[in-house]
C-alpha positions in Angstrom: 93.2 59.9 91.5 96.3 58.1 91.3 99.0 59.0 88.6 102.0 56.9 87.2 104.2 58.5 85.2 107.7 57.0 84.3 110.9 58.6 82.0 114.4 57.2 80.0 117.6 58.7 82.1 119.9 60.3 79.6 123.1 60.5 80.1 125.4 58.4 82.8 122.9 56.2 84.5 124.5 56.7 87.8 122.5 56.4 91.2 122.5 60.3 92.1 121.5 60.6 88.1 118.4 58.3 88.9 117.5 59.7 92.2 117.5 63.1 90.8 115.1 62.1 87.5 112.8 60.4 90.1 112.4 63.4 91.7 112.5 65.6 89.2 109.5 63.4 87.8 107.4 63.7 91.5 108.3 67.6 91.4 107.0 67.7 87.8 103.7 65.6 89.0 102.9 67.7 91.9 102.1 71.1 89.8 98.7 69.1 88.9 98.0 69.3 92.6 99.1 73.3 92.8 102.2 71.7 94.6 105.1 74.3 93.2 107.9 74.3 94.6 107.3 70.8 96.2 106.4 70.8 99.9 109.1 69.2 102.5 109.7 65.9 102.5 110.0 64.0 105.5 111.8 60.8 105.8 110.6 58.2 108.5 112.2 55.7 110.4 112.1 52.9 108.1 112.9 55.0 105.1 109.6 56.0 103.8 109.7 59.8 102.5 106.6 61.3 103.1 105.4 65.1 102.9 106.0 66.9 106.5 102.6 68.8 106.3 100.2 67.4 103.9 97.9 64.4 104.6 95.6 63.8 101.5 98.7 63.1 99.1 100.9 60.5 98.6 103.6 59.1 96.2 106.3 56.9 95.8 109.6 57.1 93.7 111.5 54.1 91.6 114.3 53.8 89.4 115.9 51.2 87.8 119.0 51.0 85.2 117.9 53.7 82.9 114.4 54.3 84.1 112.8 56.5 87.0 109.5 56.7 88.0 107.1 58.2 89.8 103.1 57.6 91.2 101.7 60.2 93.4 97.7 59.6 94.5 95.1 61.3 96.8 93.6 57.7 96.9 95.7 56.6 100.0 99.2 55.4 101.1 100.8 54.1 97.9 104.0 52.4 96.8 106.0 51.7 93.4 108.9 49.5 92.5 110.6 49.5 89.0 113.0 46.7 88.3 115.5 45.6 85.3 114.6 42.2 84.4 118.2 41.4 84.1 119.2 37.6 82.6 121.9 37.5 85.7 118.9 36.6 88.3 118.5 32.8 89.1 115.0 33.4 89.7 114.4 29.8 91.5 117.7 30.6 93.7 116.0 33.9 95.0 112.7 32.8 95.2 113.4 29.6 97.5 115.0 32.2 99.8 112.9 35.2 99.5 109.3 34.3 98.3 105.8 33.0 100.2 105.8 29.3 99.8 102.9 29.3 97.5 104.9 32.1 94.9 107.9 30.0 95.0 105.2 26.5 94.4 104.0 28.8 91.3 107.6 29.9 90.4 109.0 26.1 90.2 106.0 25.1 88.5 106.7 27.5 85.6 108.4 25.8 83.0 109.0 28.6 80.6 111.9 30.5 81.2 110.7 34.1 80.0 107.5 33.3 81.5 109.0 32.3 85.2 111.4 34.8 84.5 108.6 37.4 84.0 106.7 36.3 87.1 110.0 36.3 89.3 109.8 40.0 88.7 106.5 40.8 89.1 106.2 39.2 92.1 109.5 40.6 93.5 108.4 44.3 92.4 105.0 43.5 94.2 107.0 42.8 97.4 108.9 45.7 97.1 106.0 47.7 96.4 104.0 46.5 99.2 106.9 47.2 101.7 107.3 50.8 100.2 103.7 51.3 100.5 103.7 49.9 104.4 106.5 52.2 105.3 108.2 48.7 106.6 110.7 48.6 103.7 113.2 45.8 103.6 113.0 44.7 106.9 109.7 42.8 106.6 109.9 39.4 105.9 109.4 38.9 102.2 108.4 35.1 103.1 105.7 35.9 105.3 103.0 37.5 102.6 102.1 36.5 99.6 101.0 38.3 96.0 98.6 36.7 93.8 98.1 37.6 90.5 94.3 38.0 90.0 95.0 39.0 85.9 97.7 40.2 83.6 97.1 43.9 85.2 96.3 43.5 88.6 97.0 41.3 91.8 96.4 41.1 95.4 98.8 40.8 98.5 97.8 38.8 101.7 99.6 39.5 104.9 101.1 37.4 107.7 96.6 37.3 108.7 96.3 35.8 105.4 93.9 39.0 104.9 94.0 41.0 101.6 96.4 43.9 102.6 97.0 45.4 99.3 96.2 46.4 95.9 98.6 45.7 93.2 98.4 46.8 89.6 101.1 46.3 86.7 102.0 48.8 84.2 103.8 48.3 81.0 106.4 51.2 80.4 105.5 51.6 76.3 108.2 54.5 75.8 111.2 52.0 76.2 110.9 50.9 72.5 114.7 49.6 72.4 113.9 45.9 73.8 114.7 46.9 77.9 112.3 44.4 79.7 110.8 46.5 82.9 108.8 45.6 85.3 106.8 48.5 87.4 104.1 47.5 90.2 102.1 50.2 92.3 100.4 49.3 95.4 97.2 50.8 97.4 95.9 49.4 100.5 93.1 46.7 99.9 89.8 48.4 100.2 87.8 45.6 98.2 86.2 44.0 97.5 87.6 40.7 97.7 89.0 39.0 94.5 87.4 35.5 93.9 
């Protein structure tokens, strides 16, 4: 089972006030598991926070602006991104330095704005998903996988192999009814079977 659950930060919106509702959120989540108080966290080399001495669960945290998020699963490593899609991003400018070449091809060739503006974030919270989910964080090269959108809900990421590596799936955040545009990606490891 894997569970996504997500939450408007009141008041200041600062980074401790984001980190604590993200983890307030995963403490909140792991009662359904019989996790109370939450079990120590471990933080590896890279970054990745883990639990010190359980192995069947998972989760990843997110926050973004006024929104922090949370997926936890039993289903395998997992990671989440939430991003802002802010109107200061040059979404070509970014891509040519940071996407696959095939993402950026498929960026350039959107001629919409919204649209490319859309698919900038999605695949950038895919990336950042994937990484979280690997444990690599930011220092894998963003250019050398790729995400492919396989439907409005769902994608796929290929590693350096050119091998499905991951499992992507998009979620809208329904509760932010005041016109915020999100963008929230969770990623499993690929277990098939292989998109067509």
């Amino acid at each position: 089972m894997t569970e996504f659950i997500y939450t408007r930060i009141k008041g200041e919106k600062k980074k401790k006030d984001q980190h604590a509702a993200a983890w307030g959120l995963l403490s909140d989540a792991l009662k359904d598991y019989g996790l109370s108080p939450m079990p120590p966290v471990t933080v590896l080399n890279k970054g990745k926070p883990v639990f010190t001495d359980i192995d069947w669960l998972f989760f990843s945290i997110s926050h973004s602006e006024d929104v922090a998020a949370c997926v936890v699963s039993d289903e395998g490593n997992i990671g989440l991104d939430v991003q802002k899609m802010n109107k200061r991003s040059d979404p070509l400018k970014i891509g040519k330095r940071f996407f696959h070449p095939d993402e950026y091809t498929l960026l350039s060739s959107t001629d919409d704005e919204e649209a490319r503006r859309l698919l900038f974030f999605k695949i950038f919270s895919s990336k950042e998903a994937f990484v979280k989910m690997t444990g690599d964080g930011m220092s894998r090269d963003f250019r050398r996988f790729k995400t492919v959108m396989d439907s409005d809900t769902e994608g796929t990421v290929y590693d350096e192999k050119k091998e499905a590596a991951g499992s992507l799936k998009f979620h809208s955040l329904p509760l932010l009814s005041n016109g915020d545009n999100y963008v929230a990606v969770t990623c499993l490891p690929f277990t098939g079977p292989y998109p067509s």
